[in-house]
C-alpha positions as CSV (number, residue, x, y, z in Angstrom):
1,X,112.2,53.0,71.9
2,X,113.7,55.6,73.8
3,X,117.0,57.7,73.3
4,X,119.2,58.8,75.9
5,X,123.1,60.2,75.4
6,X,126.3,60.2,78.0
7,X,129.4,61.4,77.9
8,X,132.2,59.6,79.2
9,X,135.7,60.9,79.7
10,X,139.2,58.3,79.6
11,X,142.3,59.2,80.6
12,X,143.7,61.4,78.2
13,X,146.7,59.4,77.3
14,X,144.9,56.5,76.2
15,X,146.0,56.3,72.5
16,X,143.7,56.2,69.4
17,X,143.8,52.5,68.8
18,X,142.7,52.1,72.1
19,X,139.8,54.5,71.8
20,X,138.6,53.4,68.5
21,X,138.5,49.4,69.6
22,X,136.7,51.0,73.0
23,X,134.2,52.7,70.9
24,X,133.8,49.0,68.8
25,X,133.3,47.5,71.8
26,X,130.8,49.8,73.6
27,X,129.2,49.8,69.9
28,X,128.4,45.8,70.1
29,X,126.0,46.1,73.0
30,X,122.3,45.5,72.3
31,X,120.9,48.4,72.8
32,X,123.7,50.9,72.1
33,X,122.9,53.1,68.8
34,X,126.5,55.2,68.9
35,X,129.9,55.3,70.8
36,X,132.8,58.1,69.3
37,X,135.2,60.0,70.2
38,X,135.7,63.8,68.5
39,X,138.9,63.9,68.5
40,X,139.5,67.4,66.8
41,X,138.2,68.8,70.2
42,X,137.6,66.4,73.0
43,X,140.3,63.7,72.4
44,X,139.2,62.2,75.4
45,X,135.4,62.1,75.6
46,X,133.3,59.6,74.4
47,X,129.5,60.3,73.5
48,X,127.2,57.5,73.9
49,X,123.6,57.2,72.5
50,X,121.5,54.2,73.7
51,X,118.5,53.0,74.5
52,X,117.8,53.3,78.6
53,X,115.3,50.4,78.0
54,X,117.9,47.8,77.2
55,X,120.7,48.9,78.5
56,X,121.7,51.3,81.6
57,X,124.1,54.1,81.6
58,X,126.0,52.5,84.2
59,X,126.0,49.2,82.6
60,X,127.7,51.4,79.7
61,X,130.4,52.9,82.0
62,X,131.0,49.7,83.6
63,X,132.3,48.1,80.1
64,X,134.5,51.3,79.6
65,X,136.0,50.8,83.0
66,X,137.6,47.4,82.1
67,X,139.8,49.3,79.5
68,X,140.2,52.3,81.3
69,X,139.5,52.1,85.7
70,X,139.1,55.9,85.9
71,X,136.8,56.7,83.2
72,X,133.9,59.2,84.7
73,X,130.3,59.7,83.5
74,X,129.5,63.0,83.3
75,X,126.0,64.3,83.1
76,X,124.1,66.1,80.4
C-alpha cells in the first residue's frame, strides 16, 4: 500500500464545526488514512494522507469542494 499526503486550503471563514464534519467526511473514504486541520497555526489547511491506489487526490479535493467551491490543492 502506498502513502501519499495533500494539503488542501478552505476558505478561511469556514467555522470549526464545519471543518471538523469536513475532515469526518473526507475520513470515511476507503482508502483515506487521515484528514485534519491544525488549527493552532493553519486554521484553514487540511492535510490529507491516503492511499493513491484507491483513491485519487482529485477525487479527494472533489468531495471537499461540495462543502467548500474554492477549496485549492496545493502541492507538496
Amino acid at each position: 500500500m502506498n502513502k501519499a499526503d495533500m494539503l488542501i486550503y478552505v476558505h478561511p471563514e469556514l467555522d470549526m464545526q464545519k471543518r471538523t464534519y469536513l475532515g469526518k467526511m473526507v475520513e470515511g473514504h476507503i482508502g483515506v488514512d487521515c484528514a485534519e486541520f491544525d488549527a493552532r497555526t493553519h486554521y484553514h489547511a487540511m492535510m490529507v494522507r491516503y492511499d493513491p491506489d484507491a483513491i485519487q487526490g482529485a477525487q479527494i479535493l472533489d468531495e471537499v469542494r461540495k462543502m467548500d467551491p474554492a477549496a485549492t490543492m496545493v502541492g507538496l
